[in-house]
Structures are given as structure tokens and as C-alpha cells.
N, CA, C and O atoms as a DFTB+ gen file, in Angstrom:
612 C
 N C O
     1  1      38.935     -99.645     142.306
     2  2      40.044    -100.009     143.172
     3  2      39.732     -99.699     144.630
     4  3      39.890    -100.508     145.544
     5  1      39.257     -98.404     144.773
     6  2      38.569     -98.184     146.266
     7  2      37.842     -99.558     146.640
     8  3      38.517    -100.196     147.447
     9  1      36.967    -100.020     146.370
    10  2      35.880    -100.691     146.620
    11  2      36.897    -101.860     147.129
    12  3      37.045    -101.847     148.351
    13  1      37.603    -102.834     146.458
    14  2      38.724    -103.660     146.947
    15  2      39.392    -103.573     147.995
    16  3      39.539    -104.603     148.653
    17  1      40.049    -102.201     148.503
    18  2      40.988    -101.897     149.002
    19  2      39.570    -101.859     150.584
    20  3      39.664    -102.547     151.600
    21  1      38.677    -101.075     150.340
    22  2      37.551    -101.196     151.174
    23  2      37.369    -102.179     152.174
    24  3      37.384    -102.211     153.404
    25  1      37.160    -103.116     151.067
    26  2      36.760    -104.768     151.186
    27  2      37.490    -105.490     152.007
    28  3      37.226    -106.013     153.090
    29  1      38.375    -105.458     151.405
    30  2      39.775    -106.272     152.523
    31  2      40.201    -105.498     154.027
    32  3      40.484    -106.033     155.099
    33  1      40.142    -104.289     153.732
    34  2      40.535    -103.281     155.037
    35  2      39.154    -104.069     156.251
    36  3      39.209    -104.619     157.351
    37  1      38.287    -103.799     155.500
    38  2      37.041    -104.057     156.241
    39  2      36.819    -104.971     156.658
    40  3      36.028    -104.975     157.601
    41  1      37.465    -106.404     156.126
    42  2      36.986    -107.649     156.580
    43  2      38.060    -107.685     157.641
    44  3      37.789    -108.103     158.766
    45  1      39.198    -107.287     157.342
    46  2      40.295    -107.428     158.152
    47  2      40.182    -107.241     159.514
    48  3      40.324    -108.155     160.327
    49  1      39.864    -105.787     159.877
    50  2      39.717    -104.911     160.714
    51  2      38.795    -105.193     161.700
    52  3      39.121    -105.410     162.867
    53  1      36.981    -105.207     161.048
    54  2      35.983    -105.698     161.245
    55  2      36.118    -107.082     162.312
    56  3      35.984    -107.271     163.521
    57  1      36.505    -108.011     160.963
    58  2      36.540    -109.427     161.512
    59  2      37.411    -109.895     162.675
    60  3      37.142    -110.825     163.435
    61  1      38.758    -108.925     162.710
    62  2      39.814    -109.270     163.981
    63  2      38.770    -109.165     164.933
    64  3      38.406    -110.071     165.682
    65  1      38.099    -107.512     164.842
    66  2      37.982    -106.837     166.046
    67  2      36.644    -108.198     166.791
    68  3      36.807    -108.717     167.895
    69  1      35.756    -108.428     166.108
    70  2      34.520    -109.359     166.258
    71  2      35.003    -110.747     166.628
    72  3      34.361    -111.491     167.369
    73  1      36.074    -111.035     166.120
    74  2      36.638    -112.585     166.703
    75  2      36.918    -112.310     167.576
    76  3      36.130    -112.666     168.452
    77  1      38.056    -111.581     168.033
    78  2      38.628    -110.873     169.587
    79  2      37.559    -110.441     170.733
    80  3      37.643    -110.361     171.959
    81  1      36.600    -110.219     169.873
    82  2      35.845    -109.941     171.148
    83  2      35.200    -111.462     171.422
    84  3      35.282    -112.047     172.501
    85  1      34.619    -111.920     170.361
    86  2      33.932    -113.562     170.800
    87  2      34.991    -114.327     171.595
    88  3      34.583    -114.965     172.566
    89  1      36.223    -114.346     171.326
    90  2      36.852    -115.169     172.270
    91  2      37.264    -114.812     173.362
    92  3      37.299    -115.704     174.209
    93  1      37.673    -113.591     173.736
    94  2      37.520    -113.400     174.921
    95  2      36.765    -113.233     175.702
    96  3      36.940    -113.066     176.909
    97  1      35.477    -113.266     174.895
    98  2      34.126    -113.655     175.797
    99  2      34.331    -114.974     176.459
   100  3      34.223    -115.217     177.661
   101  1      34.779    -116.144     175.069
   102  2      34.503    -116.951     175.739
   103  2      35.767    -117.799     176.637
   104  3      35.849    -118.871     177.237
   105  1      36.507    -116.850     176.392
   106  2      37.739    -117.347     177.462
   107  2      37.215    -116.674     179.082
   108  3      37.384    -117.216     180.175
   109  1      36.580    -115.411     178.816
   110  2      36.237    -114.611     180.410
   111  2      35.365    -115.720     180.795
   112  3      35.449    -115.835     182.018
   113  1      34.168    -117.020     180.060
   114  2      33.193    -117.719     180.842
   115  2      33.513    -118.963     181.158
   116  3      32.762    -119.886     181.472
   117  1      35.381    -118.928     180.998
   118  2      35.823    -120.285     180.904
   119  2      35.620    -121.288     179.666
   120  3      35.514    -122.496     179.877
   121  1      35.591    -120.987     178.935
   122  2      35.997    -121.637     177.284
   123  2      37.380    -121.034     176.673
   124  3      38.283    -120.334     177.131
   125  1      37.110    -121.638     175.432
   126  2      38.790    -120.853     174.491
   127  2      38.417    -120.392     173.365
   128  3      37.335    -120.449     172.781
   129  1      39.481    -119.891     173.082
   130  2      39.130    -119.331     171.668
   131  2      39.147    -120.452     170.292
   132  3      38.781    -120.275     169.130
   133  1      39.938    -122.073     171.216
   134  2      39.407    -122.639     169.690
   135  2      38.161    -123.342     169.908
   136  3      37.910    -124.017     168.909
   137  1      37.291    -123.458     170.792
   138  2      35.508    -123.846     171.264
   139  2      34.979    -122.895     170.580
   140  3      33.815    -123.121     170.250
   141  1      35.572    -121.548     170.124
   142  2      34.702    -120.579     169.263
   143  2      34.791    -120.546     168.109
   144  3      33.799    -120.350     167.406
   145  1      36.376    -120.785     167.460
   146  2      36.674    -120.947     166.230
   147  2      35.631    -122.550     165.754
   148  3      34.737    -122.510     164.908
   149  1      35.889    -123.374     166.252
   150  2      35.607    -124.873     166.067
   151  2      33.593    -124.947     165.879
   152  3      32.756    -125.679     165.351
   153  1      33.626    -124.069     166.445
   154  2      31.953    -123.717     166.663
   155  2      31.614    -122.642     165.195
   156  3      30.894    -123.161     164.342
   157  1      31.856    -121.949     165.064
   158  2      32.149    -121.241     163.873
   159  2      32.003    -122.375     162.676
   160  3      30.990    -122.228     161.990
   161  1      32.899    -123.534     162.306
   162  2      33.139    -123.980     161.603
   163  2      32.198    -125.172     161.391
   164  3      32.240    -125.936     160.426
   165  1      31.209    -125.236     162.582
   166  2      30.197    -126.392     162.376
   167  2      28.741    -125.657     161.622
   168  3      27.689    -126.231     161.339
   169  1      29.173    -123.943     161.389
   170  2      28.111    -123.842     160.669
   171  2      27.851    -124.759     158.994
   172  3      27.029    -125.487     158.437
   173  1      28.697    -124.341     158.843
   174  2      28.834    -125.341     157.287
   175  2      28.912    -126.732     157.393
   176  3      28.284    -127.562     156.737
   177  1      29.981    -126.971     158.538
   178  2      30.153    -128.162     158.192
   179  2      30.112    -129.557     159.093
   180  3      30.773    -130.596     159.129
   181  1      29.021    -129.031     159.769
   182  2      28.557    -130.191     160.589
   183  2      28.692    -129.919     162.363
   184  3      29.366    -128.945     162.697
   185  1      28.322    -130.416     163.006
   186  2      28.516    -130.501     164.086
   187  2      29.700    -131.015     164.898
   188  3      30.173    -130.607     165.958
   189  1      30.063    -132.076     164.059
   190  2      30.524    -132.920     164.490
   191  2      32.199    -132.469     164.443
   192  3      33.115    -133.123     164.942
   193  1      32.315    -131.291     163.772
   194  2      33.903    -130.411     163.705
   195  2      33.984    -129.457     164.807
   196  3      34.650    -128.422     164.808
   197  1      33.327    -129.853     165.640
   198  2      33.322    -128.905     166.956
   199  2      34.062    -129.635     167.896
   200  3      34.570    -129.075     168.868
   201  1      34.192    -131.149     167.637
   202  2      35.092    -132.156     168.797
   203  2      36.618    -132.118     167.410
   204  3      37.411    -133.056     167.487
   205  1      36.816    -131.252     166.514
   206  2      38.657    -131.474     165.769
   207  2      39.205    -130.368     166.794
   208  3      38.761    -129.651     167.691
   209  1      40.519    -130.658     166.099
   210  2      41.181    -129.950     166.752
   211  2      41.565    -128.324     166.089
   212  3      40.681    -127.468     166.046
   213  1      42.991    -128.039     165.589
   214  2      43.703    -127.226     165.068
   215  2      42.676    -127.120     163.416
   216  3      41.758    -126.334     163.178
   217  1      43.254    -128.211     162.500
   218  2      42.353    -127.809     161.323
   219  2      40.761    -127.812     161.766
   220  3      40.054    -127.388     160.852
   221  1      40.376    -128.012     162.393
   222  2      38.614    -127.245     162.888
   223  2      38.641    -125.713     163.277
   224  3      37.694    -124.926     163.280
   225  1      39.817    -125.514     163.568
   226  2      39.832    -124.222     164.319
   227  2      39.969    -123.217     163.300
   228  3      39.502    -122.078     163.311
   229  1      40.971    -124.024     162.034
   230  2      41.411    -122.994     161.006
   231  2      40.121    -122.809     160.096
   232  3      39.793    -121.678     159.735
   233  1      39.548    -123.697     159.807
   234  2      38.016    -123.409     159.170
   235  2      36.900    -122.696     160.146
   236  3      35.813    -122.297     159.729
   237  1      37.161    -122.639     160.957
   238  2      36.443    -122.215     161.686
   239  2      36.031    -120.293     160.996
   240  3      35.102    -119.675     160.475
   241  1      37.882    -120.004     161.609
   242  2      38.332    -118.512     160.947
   243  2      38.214    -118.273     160.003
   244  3      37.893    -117.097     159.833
   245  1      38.373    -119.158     158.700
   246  2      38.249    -118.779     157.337
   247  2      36.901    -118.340     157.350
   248  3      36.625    -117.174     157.068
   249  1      35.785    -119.426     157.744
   250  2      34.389    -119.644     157.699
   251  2      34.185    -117.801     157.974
   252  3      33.481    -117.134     157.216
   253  1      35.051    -117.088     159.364
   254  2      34.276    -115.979     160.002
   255  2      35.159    -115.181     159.104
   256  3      34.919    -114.010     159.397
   257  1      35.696    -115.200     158.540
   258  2      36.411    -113.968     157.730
   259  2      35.571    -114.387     156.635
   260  3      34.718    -113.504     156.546
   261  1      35.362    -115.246     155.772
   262  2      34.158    -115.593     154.447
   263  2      32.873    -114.567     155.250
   264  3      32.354    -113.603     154.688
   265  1      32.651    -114.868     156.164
   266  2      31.345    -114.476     156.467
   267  2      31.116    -112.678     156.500
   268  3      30.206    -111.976     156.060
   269  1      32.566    -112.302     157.334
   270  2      33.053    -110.536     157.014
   271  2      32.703    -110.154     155.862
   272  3      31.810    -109.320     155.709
   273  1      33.526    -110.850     154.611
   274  2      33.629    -110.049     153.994
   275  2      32.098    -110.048     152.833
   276  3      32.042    -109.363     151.812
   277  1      30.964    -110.995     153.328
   278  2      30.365    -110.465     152.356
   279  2      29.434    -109.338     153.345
   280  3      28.779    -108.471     152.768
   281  1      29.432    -109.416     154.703
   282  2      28.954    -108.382     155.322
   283  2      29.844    -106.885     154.616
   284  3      29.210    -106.087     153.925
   285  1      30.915    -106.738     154.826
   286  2      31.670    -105.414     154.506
   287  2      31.014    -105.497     152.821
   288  3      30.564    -104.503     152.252
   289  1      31.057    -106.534     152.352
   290  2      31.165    -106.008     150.937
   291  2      29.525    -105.391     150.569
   292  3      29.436    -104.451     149.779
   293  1      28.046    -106.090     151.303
   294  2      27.203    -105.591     150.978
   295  2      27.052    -103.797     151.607
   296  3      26.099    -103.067     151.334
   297  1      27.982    -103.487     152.283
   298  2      28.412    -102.140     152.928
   299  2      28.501    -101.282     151.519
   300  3      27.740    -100.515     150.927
   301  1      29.912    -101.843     151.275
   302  2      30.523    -100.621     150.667
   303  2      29.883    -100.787     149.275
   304  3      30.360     -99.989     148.469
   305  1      28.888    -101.641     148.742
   306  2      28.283    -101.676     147.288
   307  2      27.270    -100.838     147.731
   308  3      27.088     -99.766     147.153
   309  1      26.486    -101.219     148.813
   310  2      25.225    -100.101     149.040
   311  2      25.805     -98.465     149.262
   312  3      24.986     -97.597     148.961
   313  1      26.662     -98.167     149.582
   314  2      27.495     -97.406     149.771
   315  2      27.744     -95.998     148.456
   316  3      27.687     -94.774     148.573
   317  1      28.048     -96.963     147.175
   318  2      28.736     -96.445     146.275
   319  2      27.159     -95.731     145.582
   320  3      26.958     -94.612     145.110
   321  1      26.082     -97.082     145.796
   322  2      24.512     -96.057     145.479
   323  2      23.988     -95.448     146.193
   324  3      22.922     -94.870     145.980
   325  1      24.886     -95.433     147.632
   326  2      23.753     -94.335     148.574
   327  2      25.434     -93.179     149.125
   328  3      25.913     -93.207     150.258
   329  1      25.702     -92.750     148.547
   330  2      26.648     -91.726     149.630
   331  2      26.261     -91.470     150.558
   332  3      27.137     -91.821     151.349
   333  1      25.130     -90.873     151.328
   334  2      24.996     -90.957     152.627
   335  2      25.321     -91.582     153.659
   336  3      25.058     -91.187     154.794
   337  1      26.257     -93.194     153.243
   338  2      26.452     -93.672     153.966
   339  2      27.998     -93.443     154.422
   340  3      28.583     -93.703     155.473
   341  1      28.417     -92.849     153.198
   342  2      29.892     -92.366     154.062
   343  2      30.285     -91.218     154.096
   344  3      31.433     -90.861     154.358
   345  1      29.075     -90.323     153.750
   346  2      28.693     -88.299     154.200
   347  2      28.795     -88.939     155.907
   348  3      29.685     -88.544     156.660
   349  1      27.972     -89.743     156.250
   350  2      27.794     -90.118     157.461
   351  2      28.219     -91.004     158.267
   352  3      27.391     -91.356     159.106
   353  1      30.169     -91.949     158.348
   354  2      29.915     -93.380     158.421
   355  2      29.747     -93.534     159.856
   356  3      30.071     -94.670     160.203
   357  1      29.318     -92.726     160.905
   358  2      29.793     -93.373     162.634
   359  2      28.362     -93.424     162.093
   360  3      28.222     -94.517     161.543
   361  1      27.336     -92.758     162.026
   362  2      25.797     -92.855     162.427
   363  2      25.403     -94.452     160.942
   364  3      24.692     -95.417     161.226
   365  1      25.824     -94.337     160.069
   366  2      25.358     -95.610     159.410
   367  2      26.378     -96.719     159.563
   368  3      26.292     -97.876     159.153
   369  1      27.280     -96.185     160.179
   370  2      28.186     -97.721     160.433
   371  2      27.658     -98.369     161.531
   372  3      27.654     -99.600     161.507
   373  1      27.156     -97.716     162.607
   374  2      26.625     -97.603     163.503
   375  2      25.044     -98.452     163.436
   376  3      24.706     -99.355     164.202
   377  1      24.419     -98.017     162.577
   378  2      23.000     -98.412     162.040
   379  2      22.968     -99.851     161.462
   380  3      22.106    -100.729     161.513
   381  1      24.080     -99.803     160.949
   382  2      24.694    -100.987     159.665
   383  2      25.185    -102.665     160.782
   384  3      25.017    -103.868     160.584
   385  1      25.847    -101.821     161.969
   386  2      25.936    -102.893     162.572
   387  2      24.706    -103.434     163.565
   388  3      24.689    -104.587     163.994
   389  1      23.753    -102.511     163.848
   390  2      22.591    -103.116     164.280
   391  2      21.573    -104.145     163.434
   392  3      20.841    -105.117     163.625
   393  1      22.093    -103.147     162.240
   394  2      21.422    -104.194     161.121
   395  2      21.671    -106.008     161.134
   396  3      20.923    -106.986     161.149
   397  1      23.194    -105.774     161.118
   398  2      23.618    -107.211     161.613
   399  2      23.337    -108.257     162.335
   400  3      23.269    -109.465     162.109
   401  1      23.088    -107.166     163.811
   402  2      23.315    -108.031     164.349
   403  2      22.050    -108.664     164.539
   404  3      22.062    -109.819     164.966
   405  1      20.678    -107.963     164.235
   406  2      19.472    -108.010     164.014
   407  2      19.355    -109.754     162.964
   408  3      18.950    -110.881     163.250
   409  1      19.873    -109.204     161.887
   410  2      19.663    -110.638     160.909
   411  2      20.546    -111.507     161.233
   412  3      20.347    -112.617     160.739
   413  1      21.680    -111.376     162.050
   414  2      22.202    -112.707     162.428
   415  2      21.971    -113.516     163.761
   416  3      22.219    -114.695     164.014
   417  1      21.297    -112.297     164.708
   418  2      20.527    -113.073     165.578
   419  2      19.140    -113.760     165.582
   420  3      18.769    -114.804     166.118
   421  1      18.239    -112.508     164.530
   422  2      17.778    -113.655     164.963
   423  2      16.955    -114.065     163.686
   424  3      15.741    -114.265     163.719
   425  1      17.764    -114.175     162.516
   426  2      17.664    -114.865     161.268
   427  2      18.342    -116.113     161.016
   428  3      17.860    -117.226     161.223
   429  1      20.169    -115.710     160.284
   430  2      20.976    -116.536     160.455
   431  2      20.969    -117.792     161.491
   432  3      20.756    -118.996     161.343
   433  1      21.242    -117.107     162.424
   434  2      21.506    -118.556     163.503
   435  2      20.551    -119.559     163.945
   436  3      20.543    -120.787     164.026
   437  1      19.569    -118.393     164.262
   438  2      18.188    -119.267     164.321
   439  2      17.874    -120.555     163.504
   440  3      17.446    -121.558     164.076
   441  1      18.125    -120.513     161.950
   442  2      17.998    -121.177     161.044
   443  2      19.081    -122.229     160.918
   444  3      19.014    -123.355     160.426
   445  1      20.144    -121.561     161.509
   446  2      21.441    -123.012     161.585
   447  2      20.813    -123.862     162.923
   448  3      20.091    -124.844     162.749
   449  1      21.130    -123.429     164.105
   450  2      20.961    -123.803     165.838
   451  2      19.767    -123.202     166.201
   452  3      19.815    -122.089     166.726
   453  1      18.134    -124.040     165.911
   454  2      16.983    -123.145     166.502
   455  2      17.177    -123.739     167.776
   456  3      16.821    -122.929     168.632
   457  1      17.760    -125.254     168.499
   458  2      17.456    -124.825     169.708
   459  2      18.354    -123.847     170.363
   460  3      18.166    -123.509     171.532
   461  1      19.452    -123.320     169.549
   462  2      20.249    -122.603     171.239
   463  2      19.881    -120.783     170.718
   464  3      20.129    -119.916     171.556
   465  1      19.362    -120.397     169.477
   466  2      19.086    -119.504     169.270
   467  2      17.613    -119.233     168.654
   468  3      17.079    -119.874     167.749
   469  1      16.943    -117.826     169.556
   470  2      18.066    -116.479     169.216
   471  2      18.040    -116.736     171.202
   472  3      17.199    -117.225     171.956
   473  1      19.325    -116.158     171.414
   474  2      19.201    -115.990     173.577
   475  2      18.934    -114.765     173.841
   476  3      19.667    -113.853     173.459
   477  1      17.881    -114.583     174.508
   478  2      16.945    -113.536     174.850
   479  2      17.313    -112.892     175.967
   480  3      16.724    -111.876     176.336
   481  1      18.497    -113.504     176.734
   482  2      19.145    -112.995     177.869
   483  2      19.464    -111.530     177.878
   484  3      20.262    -111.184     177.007
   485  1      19.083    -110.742     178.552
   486  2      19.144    -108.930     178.275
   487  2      20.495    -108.862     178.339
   488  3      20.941    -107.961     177.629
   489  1      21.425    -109.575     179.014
   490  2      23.376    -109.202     178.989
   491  2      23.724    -109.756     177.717
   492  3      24.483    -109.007     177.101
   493  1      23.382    -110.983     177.012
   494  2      23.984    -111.577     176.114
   495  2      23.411    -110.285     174.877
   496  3      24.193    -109.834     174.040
   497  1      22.030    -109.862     174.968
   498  2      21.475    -109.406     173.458
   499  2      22.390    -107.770     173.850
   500  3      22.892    -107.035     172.999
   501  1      22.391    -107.546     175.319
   502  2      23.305    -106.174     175.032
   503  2      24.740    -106.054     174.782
   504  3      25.134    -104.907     174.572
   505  1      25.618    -107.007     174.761
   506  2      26.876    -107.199     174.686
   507  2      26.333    -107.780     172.861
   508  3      26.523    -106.867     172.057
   509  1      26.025    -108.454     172.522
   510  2      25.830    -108.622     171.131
   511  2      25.960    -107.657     170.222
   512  3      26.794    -107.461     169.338
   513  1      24.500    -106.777     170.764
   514  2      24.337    -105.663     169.771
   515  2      25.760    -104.500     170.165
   516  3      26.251    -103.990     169.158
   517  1      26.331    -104.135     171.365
   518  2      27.657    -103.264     171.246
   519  2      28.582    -103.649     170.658
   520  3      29.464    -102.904     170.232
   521  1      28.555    -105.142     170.492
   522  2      30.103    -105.790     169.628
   523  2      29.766    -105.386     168.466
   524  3      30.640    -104.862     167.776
   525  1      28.739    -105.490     168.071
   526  2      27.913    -105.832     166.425
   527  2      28.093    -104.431     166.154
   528  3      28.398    -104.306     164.968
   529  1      28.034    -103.341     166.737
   530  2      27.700    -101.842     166.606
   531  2      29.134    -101.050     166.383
   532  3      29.456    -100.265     165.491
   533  1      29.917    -101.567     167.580
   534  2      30.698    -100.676     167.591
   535  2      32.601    -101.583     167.050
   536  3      33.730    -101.097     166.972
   537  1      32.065    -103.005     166.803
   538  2      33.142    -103.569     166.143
   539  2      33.167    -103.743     165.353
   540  3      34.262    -103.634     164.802
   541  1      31.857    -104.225     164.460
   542  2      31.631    -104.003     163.162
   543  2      31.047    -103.075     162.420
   544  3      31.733    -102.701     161.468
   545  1      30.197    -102.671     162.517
   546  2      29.337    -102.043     161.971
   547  2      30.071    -100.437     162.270
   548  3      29.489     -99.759     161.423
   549  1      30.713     -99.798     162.771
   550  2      31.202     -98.662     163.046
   551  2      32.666     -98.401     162.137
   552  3      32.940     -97.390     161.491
   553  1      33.567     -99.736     162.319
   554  2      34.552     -99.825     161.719
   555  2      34.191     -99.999     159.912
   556  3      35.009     -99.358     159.253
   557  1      33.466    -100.505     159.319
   558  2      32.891    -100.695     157.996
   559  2      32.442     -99.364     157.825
   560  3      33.080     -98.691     157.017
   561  1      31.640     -98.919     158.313
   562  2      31.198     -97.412     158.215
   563  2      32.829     -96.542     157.576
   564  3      33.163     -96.244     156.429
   565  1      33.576     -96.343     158.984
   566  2      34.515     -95.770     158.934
   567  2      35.720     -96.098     157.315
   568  3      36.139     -95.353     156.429
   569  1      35.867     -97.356     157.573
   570  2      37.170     -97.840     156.345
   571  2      36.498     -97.544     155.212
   572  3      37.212     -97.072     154.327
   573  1      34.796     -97.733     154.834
   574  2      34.379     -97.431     153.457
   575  2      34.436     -95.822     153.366
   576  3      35.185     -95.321     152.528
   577  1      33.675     -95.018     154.194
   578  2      34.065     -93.380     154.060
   579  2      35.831     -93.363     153.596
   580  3      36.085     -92.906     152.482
   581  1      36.662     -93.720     154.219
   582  2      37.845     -93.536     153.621
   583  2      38.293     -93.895     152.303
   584  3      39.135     -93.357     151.584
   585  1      37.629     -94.826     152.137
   586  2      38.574     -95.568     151.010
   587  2      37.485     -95.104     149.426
   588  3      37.770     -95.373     148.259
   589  1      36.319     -94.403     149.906
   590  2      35.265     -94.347     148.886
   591  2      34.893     -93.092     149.014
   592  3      33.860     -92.724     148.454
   593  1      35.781     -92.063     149.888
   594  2      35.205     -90.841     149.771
   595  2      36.065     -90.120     148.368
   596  3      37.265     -90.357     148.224
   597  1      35.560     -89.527     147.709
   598  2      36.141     -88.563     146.191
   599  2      37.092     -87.543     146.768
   600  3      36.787     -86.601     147.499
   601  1      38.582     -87.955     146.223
   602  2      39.440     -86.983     146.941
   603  2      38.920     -85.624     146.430
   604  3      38.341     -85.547     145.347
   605  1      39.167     -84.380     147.348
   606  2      39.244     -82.765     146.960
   607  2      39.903     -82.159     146.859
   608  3      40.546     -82.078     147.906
   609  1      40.320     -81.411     145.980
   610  2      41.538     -80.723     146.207
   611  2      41.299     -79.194     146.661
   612  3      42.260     -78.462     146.897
């Protein structure tokens, strides 16, 4: 039941905090938040759902919350065989989101969009890896230690 309760906390939490930050990125460079959602949603399903509107936008989100939760979930399964990871969760939540952001820069995307990725720009890869670190990867850390630590009495 932990592991569930984990799961969902984590994608929840995780995924707000990581959308919120992508769109107000891309509202601060003059875009919106549905150019990010809509962009999101052409991973699966084409390019060409980046010119819809509203339902592009809503797949978009599903697409990035699908995508949370199997990040949180390979967390808290590695988790349950390694306790160390939530003896420790700021330093491996922490670790966990570099991990991320490592294979989704420059694995994942690469392999969807090789021409626009991975961007080598030193502001874009350092704002990446702090979102990746300290929005995801810190918060997953944190919600699995809670929800998977063995109560004591």
C-alpha cells in the first residue's frame, strides 16, 4: 500500500512542480504554457499536435504525468531493494534527479528531436539539471522516505 500511495504522491507533486517550472520558463521567453503542453504531446503523437489546440494541450499533460509516474515508480521499486535510498532521500533524491535528467537529455529526447536536442547551452543544461534535481528528483526522494519508511514505535 505504501508503494501506491508513494506513486501517486510522487507523480503528483513531482510532475506539478516540473510542469510549473517548464511553463513558466516558457511563458518568461515569451511562449505559453499550452506551446509546452502541445509540445509534450507530439512526443507520441506526431508533430503535427503541436499546431491543436485545448485537446493537444490535455494530452500533452497526461503524456507528462504518464511519463512521472514511471520515473517515481522506478524510484520507489529501487527503493524497497535498496533502503539507502530513503535512510538518505535529499542526497539520493537529489542523485536520482540528476540521473534523469542525464537520460532524458541526452538519451530520451535526443532519440525523439535529434535536431533540437541535446542544447549544450551552459544556462539551459544548468536550469535543466536544478529543475531535474531539486523538482524532481528531491521531491521523489522525499515522498518515498515517507511513505516507505517502517513505522517505530
Amino acid at each position: 500500500m505504501g508503494e501506491a500511495k508513494a506513486i501517486a504522491a510522487g507523480t503528483l507533486v513531482a510532475g506539478t512542480l516540473d510542469l510549473t517550472a517548464a511553463c513558466l520558463s516558457s511563458i518568461l521567453a515569451g511562449g505559453s504554457a499550452g506551446k509546452v503542453l502541445r509540445f509534450v504531446a507530439s512526443g507520441p503523437f506526431g508533430d503535427a499536435v503541436r499546431q491543436g489546440g485545448a485537446g493537444a494541450a490535455i494530452a500533452g499533460a497526461a503524456v507528462h504525468y504518464t511519463i512521472m509516474a514511471v520515473i517515481v515508480t522506478i524510484f520507489v521499486l529501487a527503493a524497497r531493494r535498496l533502503p539507502m535510498l530513503i535512510e538518505k532521500p535529499v542526497l539520493w533524491g537529489l542523485s536520482y534527479g540528476l540521473g534523469v535528467y542525464i537520460v532524458m537529455e541526452l538519451v530520451v529526447l535526443p532519440l525523439r528531436w535529434p535536431e533540437m536536442f541535446p542544447v549544450l547551452e551552459p544556462g539551459h543544461i544548468q536550469r535543466a539539471m536544478a529543475f531535474m534535481m531539486l523538482l524532481v528528483g528531491l521531491p521523489i526522494g522525499l515522498i518515498a522516505a515517507h511513505y516507505l519508511r517502517p513505522i517505530r514505535n
